[in-house]
CHARMM-style PDB file with segment names, atoms N, HN, CA, C and O in Angstrom:
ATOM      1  N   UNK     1     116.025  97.895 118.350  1.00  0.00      PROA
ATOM      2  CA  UNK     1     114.666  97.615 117.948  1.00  0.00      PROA
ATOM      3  C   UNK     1     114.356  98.435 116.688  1.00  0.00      PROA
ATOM      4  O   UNK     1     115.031  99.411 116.358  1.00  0.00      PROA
ATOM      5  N   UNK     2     113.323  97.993 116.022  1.00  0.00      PROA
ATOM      6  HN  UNK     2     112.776  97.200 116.290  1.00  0.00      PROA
ATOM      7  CA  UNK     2     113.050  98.755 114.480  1.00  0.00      PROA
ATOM      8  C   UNK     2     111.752  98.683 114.754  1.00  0.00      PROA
ATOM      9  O   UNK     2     110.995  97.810 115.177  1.00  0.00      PROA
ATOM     10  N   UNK     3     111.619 100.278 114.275  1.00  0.00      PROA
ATOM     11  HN  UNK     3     112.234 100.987 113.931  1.00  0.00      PROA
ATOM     12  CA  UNK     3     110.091 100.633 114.197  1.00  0.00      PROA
ATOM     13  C   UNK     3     109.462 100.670 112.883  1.00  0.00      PROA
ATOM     14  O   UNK     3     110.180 101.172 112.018  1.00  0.00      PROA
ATOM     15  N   UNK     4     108.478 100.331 112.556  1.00  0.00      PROA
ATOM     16  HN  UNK     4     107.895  99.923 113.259  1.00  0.00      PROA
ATOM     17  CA  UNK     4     108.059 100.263 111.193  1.00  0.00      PROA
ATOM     18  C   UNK     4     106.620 100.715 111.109  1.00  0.00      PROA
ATOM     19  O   UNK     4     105.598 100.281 111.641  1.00  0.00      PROA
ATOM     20  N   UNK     5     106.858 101.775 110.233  1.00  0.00      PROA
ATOM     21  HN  UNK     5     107.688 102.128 109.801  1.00  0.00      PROA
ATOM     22  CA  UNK     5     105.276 102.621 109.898  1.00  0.00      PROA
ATOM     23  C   UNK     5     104.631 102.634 108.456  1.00  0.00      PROA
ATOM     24  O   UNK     5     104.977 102.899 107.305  1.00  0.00      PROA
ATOM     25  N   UNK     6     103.351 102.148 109.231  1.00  0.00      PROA
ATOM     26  HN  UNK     6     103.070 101.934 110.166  1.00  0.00      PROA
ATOM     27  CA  UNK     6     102.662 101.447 107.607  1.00  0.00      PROA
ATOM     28  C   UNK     6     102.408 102.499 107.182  1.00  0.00      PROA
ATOM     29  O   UNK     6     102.296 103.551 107.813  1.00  0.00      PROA
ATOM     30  N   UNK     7     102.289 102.315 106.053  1.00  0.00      PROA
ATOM     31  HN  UNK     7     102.379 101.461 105.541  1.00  0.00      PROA
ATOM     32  CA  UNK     7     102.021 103.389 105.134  1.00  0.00      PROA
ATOM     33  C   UNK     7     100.766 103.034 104.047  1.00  0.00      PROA
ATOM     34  O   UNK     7      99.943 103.809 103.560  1.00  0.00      PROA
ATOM     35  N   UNK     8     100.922 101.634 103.856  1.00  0.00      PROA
ATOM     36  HN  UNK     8     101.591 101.004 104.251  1.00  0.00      PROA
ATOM     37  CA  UNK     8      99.731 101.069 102.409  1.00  0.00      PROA
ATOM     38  C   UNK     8      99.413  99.797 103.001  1.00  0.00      PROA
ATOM     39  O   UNK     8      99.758  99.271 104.059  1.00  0.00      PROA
ATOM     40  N   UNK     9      98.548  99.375 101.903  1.00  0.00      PROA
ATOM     41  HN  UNK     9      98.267  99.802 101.043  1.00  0.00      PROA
ATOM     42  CA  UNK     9      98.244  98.166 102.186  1.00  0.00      PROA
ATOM     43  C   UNK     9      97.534  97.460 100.951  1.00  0.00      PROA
ATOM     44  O   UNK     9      96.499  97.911 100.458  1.00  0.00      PROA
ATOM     45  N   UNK    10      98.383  95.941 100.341  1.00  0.00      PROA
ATOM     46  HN  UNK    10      99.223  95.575 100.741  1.00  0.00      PROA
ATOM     47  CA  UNK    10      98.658  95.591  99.105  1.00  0.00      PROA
ATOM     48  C   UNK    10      97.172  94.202  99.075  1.00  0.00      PROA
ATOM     49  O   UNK    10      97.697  93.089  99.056  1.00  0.00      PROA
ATOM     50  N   UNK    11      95.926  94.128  99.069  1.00  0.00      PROA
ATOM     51  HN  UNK    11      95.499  95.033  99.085  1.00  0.00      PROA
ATOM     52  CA  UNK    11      95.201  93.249  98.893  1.00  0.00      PROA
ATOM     53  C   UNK    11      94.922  91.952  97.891  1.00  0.00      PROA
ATOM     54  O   UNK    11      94.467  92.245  96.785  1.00  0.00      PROA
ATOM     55  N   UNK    12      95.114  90.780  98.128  1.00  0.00      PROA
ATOM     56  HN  UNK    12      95.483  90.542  99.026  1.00  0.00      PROA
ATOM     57  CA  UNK    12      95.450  89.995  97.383  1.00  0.00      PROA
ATOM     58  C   UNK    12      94.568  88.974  98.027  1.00  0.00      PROA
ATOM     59  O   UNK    12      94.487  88.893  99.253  1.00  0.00      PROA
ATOM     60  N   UNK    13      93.784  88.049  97.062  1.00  0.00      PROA
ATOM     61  HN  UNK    13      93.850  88.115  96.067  1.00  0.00      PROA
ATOM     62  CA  UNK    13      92.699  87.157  97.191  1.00  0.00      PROA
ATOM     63  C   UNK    13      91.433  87.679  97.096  1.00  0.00      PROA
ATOM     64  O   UNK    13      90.950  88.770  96.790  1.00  0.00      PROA
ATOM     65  N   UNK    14      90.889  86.243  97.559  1.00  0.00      PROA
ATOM     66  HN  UNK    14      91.281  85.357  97.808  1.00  0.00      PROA
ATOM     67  CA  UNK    14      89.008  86.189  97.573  1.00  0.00      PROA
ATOM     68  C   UNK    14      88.795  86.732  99.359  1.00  0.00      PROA
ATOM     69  O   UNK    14      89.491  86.615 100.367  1.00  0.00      PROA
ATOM     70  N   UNK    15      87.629  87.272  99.095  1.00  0.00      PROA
ATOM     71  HN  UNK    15      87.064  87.367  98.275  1.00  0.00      PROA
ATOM     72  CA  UNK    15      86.966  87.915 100.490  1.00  0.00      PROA
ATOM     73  C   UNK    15      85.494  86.731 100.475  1.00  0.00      PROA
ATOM     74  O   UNK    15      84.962  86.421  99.409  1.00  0.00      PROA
ATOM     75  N   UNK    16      85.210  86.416 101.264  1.00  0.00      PROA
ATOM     76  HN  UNK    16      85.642  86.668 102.130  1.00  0.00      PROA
ATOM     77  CA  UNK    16      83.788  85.219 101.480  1.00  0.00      PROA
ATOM     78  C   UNK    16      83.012  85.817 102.271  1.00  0.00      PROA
ATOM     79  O   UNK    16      82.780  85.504 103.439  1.00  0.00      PROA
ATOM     80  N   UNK    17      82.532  86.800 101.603  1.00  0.00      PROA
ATOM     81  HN  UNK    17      82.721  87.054 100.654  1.00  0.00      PROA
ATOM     82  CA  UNK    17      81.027  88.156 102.081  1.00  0.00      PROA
ATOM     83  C   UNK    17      80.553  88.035 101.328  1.00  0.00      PROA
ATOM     84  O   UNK    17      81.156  87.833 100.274  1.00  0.00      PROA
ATOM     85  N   UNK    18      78.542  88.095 101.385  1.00  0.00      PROA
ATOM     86  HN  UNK    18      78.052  88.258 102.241  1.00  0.00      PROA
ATOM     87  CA  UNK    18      77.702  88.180 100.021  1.00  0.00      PROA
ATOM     88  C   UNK    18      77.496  88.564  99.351  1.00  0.00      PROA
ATOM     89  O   UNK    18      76.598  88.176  98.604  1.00  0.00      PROA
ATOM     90  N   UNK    19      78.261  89.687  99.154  1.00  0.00      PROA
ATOM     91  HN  UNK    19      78.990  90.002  99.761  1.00  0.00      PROA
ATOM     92  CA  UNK    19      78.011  90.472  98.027  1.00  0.00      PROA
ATOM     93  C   UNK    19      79.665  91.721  97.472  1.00  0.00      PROA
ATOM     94  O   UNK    19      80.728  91.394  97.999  1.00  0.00      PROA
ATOM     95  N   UNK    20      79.684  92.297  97.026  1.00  0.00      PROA
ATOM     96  HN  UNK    20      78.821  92.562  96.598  1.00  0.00      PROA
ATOM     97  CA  UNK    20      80.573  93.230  96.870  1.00  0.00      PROA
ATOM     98  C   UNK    20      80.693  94.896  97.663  1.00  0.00      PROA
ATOM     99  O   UNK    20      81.640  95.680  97.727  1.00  0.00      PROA
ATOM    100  N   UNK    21      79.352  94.970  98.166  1.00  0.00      PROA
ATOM    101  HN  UNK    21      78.583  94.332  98.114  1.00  0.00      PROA
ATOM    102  CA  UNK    21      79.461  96.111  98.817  1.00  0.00      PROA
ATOM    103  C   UNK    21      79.714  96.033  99.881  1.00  0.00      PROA
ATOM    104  O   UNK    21      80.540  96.729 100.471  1.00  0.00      PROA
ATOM    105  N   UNK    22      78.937  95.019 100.411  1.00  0.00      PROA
ATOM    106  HN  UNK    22      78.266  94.453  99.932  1.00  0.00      PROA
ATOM    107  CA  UNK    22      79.767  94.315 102.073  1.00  0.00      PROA
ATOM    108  C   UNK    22      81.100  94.090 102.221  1.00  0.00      PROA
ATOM    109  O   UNK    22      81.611  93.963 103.334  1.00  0.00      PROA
ATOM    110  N   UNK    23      81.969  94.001 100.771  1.00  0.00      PROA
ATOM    111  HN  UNK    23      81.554  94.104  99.867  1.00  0.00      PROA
ATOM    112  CA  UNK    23      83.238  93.876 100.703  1.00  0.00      PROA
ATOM    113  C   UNK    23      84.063  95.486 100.842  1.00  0.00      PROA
ATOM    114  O   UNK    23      84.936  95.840 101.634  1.00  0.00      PROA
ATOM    115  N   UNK    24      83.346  96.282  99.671  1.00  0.00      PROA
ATOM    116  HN  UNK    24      82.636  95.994  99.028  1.00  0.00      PROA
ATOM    117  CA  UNK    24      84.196  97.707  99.507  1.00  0.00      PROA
ATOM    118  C   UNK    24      83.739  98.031 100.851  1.00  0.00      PROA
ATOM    119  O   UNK    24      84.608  98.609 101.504  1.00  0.00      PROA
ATOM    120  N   UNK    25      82.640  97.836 101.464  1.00  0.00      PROA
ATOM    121  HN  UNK    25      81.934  97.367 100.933  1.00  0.00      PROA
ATOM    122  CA  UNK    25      82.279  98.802 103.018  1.00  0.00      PROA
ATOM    123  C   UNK    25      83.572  98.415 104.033  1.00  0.00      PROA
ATOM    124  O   UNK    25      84.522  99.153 104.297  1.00  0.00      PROA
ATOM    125  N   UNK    26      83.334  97.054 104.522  1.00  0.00      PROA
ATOM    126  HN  UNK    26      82.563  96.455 104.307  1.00  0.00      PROA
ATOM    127  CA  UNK    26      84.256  96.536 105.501  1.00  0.00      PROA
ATOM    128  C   UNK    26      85.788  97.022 105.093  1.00  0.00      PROA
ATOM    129  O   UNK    26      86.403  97.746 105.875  1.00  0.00      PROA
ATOM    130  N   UNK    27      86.175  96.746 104.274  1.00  0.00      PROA
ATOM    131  HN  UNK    27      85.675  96.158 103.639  1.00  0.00      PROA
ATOM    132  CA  UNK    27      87.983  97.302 103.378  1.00  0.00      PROA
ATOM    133  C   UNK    27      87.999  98.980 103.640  1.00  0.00      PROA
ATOM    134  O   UNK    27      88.835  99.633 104.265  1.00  0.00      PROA
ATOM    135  N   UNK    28      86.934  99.384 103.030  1.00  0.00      PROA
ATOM    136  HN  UNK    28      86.255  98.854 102.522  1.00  0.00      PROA
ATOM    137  CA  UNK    28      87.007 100.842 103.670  1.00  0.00      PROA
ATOM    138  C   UNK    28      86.760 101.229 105.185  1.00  0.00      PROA
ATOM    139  O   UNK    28      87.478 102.086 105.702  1.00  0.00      PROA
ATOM    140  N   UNK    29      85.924 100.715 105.781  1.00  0.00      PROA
ATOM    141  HN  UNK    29      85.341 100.020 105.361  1.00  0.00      PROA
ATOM    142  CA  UNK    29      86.298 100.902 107.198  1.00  0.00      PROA
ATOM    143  C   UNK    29      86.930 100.030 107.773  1.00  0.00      PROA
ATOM    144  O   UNK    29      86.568  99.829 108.932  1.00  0.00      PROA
ATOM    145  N   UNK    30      87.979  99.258 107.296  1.00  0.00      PROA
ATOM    146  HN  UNK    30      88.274  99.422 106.354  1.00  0.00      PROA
ATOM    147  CA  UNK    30      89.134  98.664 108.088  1.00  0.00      PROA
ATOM    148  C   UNK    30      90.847  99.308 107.489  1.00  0.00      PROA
ATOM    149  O   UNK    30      91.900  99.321 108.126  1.00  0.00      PROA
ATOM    150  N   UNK    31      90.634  99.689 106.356  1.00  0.00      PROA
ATOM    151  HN  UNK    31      89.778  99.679 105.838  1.00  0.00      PROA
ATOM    152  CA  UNK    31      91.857 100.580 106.208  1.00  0.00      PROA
ATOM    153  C   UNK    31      92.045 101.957 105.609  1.00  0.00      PROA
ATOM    154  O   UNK    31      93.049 102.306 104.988  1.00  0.00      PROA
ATOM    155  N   UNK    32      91.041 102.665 105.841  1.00  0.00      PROA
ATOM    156  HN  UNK    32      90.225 102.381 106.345  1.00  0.00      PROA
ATOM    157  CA  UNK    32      90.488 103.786 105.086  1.00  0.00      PROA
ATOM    158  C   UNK    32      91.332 104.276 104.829  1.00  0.00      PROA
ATOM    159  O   UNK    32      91.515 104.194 103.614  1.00  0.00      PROA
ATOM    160  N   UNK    33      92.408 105.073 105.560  1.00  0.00      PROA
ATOM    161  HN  UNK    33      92.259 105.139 106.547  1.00  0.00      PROA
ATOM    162  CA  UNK    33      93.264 106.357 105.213  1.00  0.00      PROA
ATOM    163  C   UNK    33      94.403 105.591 104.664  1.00  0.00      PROA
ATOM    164  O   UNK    33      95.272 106.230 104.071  1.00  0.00      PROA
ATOM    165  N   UNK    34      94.542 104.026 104.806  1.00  0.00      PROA
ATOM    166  HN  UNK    34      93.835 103.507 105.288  1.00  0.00      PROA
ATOM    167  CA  UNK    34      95.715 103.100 104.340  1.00  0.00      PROA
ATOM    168  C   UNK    34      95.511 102.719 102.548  1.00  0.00      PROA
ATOM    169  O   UNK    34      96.285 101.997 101.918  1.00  0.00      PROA
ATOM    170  N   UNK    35      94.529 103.267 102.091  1.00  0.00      PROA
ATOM    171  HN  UNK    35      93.901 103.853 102.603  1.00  0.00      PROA
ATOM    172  CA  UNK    35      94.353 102.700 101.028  1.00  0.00      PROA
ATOM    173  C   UNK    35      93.745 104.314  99.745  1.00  0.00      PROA
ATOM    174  O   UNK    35      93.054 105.325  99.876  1.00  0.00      PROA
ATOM    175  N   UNK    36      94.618 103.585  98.519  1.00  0.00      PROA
ATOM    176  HN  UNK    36      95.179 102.764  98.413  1.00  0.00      PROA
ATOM    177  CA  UNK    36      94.355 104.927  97.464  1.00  0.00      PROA
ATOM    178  C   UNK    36      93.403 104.493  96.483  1.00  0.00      PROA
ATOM    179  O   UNK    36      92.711 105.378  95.978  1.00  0.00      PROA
ATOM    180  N   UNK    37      93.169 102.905  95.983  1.00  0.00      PROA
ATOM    181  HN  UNK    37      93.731 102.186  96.393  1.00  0.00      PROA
ATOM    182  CA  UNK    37      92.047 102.568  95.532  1.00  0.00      PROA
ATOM    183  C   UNK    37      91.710 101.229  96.210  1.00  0.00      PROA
ATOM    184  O   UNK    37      92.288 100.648  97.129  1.00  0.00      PROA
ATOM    185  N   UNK    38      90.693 100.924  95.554  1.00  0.00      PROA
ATOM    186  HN  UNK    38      90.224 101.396  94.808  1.00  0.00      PROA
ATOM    187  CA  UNK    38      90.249  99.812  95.981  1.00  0.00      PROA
ATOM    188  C   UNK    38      89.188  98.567  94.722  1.00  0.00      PROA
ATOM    189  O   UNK    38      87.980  98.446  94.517  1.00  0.00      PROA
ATOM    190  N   UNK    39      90.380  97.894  94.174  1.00  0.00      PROA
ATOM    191  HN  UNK    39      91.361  97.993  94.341  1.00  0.00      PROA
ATOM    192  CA  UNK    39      89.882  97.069  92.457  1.00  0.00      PROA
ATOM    193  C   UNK    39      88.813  96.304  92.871  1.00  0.00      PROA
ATOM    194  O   UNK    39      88.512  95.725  93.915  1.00  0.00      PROA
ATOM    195  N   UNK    40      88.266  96.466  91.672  1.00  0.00      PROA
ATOM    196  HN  UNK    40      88.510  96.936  90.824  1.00  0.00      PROA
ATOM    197  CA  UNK    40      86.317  95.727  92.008  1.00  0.00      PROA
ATOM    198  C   UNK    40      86.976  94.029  91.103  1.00  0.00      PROA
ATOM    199  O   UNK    40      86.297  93.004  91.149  1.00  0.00      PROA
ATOM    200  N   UNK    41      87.934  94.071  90.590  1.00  0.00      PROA
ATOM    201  HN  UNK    41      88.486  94.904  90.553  1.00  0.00      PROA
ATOM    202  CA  UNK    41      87.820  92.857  89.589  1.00  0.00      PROA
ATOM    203  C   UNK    41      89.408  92.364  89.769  1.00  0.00      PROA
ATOM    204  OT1 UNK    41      89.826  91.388  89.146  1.00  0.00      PROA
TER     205      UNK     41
END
């Protein structure tokens, strides 16, 4: 068996929330310590 430990996490596409802060909020509290930035554009 292979164990595999995340380490990052690579975001790619559109998010369909109303606005952009509802976006950076949810991304930050769904992968907080998984992530080093987070691109507005």
């Amino acid at each position: 068996m292979i164990t595999a430990i995340v380490q990052g996490a690579h975001l790619v596409g559109s998010v369909n929330f109303p606005d952009a802060e509802t976006i950076f909020r949810t991304v930050h509290d769904a992968l907080n310590d998984r992530l080093k930035r987070i691109p507005d554009g």
